[in-house]
N, C-alpha and C positions, 0 to 999 in steps of 0.2 A: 635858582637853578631847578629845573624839572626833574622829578621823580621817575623815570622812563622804567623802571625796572619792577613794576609793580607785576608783570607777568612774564614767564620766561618764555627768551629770542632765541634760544639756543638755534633749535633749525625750525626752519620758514621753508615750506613745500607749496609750491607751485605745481597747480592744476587748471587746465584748459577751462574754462567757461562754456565751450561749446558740448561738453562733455558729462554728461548729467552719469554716466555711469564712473567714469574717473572720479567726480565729484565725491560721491559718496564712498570712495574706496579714500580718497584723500583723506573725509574727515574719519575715517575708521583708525587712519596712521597712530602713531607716537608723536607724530611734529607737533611742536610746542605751537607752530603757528601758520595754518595754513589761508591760501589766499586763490581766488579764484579771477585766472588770469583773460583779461578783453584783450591784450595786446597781441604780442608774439604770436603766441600759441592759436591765434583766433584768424585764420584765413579772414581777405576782407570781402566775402562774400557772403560769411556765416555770423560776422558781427552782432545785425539785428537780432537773429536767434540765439545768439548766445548770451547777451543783454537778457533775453525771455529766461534762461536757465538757469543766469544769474542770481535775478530776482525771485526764482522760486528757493532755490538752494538757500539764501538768505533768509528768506521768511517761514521754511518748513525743515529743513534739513537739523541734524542733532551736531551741532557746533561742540558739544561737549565742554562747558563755559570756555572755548577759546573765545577770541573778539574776530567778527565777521570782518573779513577783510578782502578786497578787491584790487585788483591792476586794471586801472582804464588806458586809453589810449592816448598819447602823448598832445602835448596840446597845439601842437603842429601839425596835425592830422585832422581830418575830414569827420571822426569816429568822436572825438573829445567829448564835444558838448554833448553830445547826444548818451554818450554812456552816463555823463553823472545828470544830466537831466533824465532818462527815464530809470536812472536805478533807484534816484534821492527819491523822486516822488512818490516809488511805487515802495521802497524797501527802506527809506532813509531811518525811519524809526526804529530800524535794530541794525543798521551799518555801524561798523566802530571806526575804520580804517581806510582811507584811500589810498594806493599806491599810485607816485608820477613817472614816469620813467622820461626819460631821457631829459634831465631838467637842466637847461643850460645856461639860467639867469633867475635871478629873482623875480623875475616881471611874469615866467610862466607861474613860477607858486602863488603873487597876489593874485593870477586870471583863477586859477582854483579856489581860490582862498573865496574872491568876490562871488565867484557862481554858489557855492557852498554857499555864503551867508543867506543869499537870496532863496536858495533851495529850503533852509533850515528854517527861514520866517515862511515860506507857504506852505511848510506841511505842520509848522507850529513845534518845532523841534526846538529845547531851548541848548542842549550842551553839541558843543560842534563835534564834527567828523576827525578824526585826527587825519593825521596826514605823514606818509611815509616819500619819501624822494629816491630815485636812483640819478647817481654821478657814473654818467656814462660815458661823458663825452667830453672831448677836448676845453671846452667852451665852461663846460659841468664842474670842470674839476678849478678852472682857473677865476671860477665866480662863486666857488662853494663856500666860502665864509658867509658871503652876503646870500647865499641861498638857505644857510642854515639859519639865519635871522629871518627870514623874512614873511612866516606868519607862528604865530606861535600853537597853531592847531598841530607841526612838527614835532615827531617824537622819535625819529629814526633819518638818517642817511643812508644806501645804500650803494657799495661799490658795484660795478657792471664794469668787469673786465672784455665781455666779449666786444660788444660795440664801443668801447673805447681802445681796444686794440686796434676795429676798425678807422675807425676817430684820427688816430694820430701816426697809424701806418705801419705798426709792428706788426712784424708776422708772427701768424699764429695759424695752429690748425685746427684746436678746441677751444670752446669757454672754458676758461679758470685754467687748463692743465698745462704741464709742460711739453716742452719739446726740442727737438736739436738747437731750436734755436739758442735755446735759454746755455747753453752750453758754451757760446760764444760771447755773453755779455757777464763780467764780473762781480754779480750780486744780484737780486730778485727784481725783474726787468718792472716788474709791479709795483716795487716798494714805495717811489714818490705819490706815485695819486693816490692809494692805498693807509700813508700815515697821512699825507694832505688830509685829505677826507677824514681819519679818527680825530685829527687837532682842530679840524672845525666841525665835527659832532659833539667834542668833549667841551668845548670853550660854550657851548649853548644848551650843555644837557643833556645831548640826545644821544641814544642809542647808534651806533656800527655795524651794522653787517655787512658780511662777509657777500660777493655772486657767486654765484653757482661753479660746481665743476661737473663738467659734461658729460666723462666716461664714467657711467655708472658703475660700472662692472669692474675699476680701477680702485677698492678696494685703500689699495696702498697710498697710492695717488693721493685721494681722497683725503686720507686721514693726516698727509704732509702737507696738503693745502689747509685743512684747517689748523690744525698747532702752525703754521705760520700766520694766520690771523690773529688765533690766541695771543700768542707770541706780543702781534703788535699792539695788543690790547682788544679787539674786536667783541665783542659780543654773541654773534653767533654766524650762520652760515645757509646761504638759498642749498633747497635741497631742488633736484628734477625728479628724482624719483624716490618713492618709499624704502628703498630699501637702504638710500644714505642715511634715514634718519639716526639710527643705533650709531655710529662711527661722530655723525656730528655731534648728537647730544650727549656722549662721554668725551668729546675732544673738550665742549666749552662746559662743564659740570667742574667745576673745583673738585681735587682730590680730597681724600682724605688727611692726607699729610699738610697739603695746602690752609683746607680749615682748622689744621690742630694749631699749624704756626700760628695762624690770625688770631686765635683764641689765646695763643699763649702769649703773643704780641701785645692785646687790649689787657689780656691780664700784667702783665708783668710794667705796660706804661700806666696803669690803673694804681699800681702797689707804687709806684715812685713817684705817681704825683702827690701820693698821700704821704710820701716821704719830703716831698718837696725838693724832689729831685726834676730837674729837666731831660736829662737822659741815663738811660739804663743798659746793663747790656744781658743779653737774650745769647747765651752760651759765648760764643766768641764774637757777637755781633753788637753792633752800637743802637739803640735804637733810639730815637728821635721823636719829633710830631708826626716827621714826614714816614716814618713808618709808622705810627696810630695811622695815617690816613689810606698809605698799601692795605693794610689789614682789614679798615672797614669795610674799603671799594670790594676786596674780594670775598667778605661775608655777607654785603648785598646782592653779588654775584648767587652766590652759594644757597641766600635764602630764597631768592626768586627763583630758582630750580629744585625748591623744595627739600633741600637735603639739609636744611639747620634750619630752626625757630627763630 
């Protein structure tokens, strides 16, 4: 199984590529991870040029050791080749990160997977690009096992509520947020493609994130959509703007209370295997293997956000 948690996902901020002033206000943020976006954000008029801004921001800009990371254009579109063909040749030796969106088969991620190897032998690049996925769509969510197999330069899934609300016909009036509707159906209209997606990122290793919520200035909002990802185990959370970062990265940051248990969990299963004991119990609780392995998942957590050694 892959080690995906070597730097923290908490929140991932999305900024325009067209936009060499956002850019730099981007990498100034708090977000653990930010990524500069060819798709959405990028009218198809201003693509070429933004491709140009791209590839300076990668090779000049102060990353602040994040990993350089991109959204190119889905590979059912006219823009595909063309973003990772002029990005890989001109930038590929400090790229870490591709993002796919709208990935509705395994056969887009091998079409990536092949142009990247080809890219990586003509510029002589010998460790590959990793590769991030969004589950956007109807087709996305119902192929996502075999899309989280299917190259191993994957290190992440990514939920996309907006375009798959589109996708399958639910109404909606924001990405990520609620609304009246949600009022009439009896539980989180989200919840099946949403743990779909965590049970085939977790069965191959890979990281969860959380898409985006729209209404920046929703605060409250905000911070009930992420503890609902937490909740289902997620990782972390698309930011749109900077000023979600603070609300993300203390929703998925382990508490302190959370790391006291984990420590006193390895402690206390640590003391009764040396008693030869199989289970112990941790005040009025039984504890087991299967809580040694609660405990570690969320001191990996805990350490890739810096706040335990």
């Amino acid at each position: 199984m892959k080690n995906t948690l070597s730097y923290p996902q908490r929140s991932v901020l999305s900024t325009p590529g067209s936009r060499p002033d956002m850019i730099e206000k981007a990498l100034r943020s708090d977000a653990d991870v930010v990524f500069l976006d060819l798709e959405d954000a990028v009218a198809p008029q201003a693509k070429a040029e933004a491709r140009r801004h791209v590839i300076t921001a990668l090779l000049e800009a102060d990353w602040r050791s994040r990993p350089r990371v991109i959204r190119i254009n889905g590979v059912d579109t006219p823009w595909c080749y063309r973003d990772l063909v002029d990005i890989v040749e001109a930038a590929g030796s400090v790229l870490d990160v591709v993002i796919v969106p709208k990935v509705r088969s395994a056969a887009d991620i091998v079409f990536v997977d092949t142009l990247l190897q080809q890219l990586e032998q003509a510029i002589n690049r010998h460790e590959p690009i990793q590769l991030e996925v969004q589950i956007e769509t109807a087709a996305g969510v119902m192929h996502c096992d075999q899309i989280a197999q299917a190259s191993s330069r994957l290190i992440s899934l990514i939920w996309g509520p907006g375009d798959y609300a589109a996708s399958v016909g639910i109404p909606a009036r924001a990405i990520g947020t609620t609304d009246d509707w949600d009022t009439h159906y009896p539980g989180h209209r989200f919840h099946y493609p949403m743990h779909r997606i965590l049970v085939a990122a977790r069965a191959t290793g890979l990281r969860a994130i959380d898409g985006p919520y729209a209404d920046f200035r929703d605060a409250d909002g905000l911070r009930h959509s992420c503890l609902i990802a937490r909740a289902l185990g997620y990782d972390g959370k698309w930011c749109i703007h900077p000023a979600q970062i603070p609300i993300v990265n203390e929703a998925f940051t382990p508490t302190e209370d959370e790391v006291r248990w984990a420590q006193e969990v390895l402690d206390a299963y640590s003391a009764s295997q040396r008693a030869g004991v199989g289970a112990v119990a941790l005040g009025a609780t039984m504890l087991d293997a299967a809580s040694l392995r609660m405990a570690q998942s969320l001191l990996l957590r805990a350490r890739a956000a810096g706040i335990v050694q």
